[in-house]
DSSP file (Angstrom, degrees, kcal/mol; ACC not computed):
  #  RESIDUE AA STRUCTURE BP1 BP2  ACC     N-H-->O    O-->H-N    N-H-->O    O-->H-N    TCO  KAPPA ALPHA  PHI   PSI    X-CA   Y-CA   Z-CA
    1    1 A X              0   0    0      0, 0.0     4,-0.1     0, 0.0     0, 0.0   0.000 360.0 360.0 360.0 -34.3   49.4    6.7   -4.2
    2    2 A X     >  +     0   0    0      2,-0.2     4,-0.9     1,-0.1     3,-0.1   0.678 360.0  60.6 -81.9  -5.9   48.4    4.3   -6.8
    3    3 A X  H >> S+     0   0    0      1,-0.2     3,-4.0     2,-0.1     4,-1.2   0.891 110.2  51.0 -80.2 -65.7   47.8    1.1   -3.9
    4    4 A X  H 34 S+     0   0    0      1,-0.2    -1,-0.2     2,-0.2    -2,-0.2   0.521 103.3  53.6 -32.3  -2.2   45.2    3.7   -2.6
    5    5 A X  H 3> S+     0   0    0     -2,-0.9     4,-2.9    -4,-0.1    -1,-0.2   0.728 112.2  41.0 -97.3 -47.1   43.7    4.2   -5.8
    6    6 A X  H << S+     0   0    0     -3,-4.0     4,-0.5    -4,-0.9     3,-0.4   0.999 115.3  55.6 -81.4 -48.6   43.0    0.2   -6.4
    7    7 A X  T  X S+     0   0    0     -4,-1.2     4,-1.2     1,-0.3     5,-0.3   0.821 111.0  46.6 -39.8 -63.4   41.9   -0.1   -2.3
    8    8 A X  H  > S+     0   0    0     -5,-0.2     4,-1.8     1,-0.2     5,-0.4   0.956 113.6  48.0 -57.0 -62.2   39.5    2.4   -3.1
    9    9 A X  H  X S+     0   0    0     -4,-2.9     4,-1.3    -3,-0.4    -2,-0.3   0.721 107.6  48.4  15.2 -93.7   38.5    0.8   -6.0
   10   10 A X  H >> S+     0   0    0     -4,-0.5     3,-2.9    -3,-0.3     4,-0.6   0.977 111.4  56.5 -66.2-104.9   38.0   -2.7   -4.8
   11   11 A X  H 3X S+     0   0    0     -4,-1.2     4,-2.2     1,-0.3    -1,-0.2   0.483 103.9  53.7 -23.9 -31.5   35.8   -1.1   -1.7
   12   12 A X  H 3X S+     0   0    0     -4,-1.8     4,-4.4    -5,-0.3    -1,-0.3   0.914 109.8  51.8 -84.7 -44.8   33.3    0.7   -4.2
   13   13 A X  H <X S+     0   0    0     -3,-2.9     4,-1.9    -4,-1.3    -2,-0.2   0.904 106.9  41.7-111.3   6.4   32.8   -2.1   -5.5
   14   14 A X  H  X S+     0   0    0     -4,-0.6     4,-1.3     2,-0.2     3,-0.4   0.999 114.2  53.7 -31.2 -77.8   32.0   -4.4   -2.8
   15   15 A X  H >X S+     0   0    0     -4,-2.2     4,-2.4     1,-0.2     3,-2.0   0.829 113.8  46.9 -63.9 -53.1   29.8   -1.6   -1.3
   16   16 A X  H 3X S+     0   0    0     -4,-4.4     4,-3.8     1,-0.3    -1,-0.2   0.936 115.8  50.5 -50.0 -59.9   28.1   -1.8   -5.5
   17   17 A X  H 3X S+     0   0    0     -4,-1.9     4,-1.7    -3,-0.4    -1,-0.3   0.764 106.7  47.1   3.9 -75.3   28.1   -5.3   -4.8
   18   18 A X  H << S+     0   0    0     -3,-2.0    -1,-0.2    -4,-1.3    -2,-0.2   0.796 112.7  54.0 -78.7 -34.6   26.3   -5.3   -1.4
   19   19 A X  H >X S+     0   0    0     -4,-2.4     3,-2.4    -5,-0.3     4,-2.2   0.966 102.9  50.0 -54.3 -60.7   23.7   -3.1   -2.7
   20   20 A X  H >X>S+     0   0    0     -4,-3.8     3,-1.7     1,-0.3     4,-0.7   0.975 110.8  52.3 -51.3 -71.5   22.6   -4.9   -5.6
   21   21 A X  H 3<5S+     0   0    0     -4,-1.7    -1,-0.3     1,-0.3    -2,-0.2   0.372 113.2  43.8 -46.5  -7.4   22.2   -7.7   -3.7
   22   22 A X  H <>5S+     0   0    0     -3,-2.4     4,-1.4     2,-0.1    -1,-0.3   0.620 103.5  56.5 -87.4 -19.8   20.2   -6.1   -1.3
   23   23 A X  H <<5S+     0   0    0     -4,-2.2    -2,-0.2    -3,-1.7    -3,-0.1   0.085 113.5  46.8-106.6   6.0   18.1   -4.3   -3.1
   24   24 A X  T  X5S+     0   0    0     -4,-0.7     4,-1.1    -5,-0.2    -1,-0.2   0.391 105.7  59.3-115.7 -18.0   17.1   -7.9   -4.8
   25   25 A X  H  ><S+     0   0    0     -5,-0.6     4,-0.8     1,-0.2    -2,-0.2   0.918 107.9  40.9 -69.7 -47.0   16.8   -9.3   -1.9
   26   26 A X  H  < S+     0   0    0     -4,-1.4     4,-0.4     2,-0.2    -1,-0.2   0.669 113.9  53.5 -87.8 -12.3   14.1   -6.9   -0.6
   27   27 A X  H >4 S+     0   0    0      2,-0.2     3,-2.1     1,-0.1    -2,-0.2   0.911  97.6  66.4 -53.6 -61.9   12.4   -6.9   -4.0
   28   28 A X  H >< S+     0   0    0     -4,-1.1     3,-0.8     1,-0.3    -2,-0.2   0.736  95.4  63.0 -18.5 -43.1   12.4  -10.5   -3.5
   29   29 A X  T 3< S+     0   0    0     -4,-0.8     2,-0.3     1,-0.3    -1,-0.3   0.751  93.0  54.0 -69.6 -33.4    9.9  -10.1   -0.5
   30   30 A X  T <  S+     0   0    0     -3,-2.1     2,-0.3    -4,-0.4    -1,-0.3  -0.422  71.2 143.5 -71.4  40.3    7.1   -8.7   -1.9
   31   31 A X    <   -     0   0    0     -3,-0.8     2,-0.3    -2,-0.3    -3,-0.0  -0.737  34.8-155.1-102.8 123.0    6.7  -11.2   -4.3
   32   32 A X        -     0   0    0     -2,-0.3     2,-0.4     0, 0.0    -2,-0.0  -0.757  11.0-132.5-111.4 149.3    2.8  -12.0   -4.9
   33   33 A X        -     0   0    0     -2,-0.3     2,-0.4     2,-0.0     0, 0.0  -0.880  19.9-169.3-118.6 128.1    1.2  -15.3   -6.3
   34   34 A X        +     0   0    0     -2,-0.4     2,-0.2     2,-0.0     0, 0.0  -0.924  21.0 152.0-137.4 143.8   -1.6  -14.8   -9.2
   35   35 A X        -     0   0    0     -2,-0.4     2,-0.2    37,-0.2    -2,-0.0  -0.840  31.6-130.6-164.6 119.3   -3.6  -17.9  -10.1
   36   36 A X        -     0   0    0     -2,-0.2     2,-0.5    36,-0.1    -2,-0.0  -0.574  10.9-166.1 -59.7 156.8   -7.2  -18.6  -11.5
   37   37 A X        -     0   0    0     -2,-0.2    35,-3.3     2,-0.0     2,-0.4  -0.994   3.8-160.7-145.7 133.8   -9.8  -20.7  -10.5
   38   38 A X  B     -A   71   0A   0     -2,-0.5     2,-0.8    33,-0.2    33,-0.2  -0.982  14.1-146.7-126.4 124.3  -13.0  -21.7  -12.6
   39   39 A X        +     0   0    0     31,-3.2    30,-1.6    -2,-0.4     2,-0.2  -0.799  23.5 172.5 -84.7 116.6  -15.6  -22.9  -10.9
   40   40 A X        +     0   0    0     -2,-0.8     2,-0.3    28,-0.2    -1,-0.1  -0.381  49.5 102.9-127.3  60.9  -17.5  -25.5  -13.0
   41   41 A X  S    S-     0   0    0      2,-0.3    28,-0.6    -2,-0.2    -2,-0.1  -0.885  81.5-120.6-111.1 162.7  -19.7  -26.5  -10.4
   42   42 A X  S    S+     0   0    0     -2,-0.3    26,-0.2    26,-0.2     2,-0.1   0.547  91.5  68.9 -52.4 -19.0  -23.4  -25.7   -9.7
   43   43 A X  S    S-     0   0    0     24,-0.1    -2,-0.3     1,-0.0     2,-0.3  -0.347  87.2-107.3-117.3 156.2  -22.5  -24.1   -6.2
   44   44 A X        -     0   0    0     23,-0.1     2,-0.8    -2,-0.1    23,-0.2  -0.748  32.9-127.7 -74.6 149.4  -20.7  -21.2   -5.2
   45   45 A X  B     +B   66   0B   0     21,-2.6    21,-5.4    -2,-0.3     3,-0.1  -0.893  26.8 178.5-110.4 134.1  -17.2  -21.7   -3.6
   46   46 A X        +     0   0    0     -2,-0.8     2,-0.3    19,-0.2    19,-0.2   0.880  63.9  21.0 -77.4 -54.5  -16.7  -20.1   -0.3
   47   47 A X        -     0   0    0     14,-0.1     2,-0.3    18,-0.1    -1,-0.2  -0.972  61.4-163.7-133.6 132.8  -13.4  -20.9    0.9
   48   48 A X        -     0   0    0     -2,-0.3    12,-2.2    12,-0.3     2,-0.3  -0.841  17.1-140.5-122.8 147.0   -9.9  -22.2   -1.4
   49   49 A X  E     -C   59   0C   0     -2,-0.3     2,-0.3    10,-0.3    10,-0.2  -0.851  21.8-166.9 -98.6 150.7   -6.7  -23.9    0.4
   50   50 A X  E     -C   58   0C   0      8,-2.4     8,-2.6    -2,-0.3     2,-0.2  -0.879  15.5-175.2-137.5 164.2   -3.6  -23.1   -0.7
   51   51 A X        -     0   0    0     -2,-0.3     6,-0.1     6,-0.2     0, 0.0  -0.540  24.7-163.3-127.0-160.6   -0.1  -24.1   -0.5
   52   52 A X  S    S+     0   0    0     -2,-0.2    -1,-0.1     5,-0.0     5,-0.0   0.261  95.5  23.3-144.1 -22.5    2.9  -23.1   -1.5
   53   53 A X  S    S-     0   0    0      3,-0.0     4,-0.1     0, 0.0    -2,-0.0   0.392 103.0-112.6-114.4 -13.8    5.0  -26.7   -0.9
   54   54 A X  S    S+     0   0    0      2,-0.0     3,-0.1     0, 0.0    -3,-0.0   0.165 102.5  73.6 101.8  21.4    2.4  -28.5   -1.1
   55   55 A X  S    S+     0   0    0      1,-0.1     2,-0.6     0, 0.0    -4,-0.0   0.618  87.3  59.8 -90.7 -40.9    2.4  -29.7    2.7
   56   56 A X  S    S-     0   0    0      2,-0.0    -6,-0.1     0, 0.0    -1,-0.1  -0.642  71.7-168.0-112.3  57.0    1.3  -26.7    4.6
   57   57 A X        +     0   0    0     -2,-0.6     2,-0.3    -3,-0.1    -6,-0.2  -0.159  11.5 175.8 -81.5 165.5   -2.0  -25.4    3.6
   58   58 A X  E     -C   50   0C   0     -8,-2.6    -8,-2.4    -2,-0.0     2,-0.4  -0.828  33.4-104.2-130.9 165.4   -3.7  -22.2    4.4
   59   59 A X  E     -C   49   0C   0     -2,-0.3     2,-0.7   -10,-0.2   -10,-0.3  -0.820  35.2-123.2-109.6 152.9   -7.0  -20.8    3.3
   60   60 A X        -     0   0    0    -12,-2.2   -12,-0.3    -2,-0.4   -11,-0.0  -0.722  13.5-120.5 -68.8  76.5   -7.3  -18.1    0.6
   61   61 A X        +     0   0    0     -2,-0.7    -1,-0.1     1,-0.2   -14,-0.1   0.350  42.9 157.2 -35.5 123.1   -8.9  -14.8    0.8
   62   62 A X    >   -     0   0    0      1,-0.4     3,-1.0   -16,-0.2    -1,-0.2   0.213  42.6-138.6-137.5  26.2  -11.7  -14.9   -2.2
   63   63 A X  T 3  S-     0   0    0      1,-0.3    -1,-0.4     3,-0.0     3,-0.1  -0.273  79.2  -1.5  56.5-131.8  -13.9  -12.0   -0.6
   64   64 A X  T 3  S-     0   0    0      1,-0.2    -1,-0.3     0, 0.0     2,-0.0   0.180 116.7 -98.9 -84.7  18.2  -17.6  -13.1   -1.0
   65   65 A X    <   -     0   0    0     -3,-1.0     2,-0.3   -19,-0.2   -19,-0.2  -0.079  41.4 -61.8  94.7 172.5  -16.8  -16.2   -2.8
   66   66 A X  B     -B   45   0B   0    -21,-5.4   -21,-2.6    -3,-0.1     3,-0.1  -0.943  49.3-135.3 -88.4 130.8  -16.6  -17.8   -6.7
   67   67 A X    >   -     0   0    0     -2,-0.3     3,-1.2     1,-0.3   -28,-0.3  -0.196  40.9 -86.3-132.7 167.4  -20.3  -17.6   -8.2
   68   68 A X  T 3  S+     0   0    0      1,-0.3    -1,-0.3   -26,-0.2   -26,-0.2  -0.366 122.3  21.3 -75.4 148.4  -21.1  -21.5  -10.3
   69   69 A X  T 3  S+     0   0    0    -30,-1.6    -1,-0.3   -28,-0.6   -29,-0.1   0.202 100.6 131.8  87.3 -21.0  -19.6  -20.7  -13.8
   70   70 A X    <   -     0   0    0     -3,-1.2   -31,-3.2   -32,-0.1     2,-0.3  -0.385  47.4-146.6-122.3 164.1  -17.4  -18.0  -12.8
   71   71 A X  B      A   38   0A   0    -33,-0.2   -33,-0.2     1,-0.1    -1,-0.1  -0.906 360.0 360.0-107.2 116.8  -13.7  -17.3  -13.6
   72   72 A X              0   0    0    -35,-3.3   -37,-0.2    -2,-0.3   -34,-0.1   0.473 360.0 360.0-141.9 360.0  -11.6  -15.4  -10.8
């Protein structure tokens, strides 16, 4: 009775185990990138590239653009 005891054991926690480590794993995914930009030009800016490696860029949603002066 008592080898059943540790089996059971050992299995609960694996399964605790496999959980935590899923359940960080899928936090992990939803992970969002927060950054300012000041524009200290005369101009509005329309469109920002971004990277994340600094090889691959993409452009940035900034809605109607950065106004001269402005902090966003």
């Amino acid at each position: 009775m008592h080898v059943y005891n540790n089996v059971g054991r050992k299995l609960m926690l694996v399964l605790a185990l496999v959980v935590i480590a899923s359940s960080l794993a899928i936090g992990r995914t939803g992970v969002e990138y927060k950054f300012k930009v000041h524009n200290n030009t005369d101009q509005a800016i329309k469109k920002i590239l971004v990277s994340q490696d600094g090889k691959k860029y993409g452009y940035f949603d900034i809605g109607s653009g950065i106004a001269a002066g402005a902090t966003v």
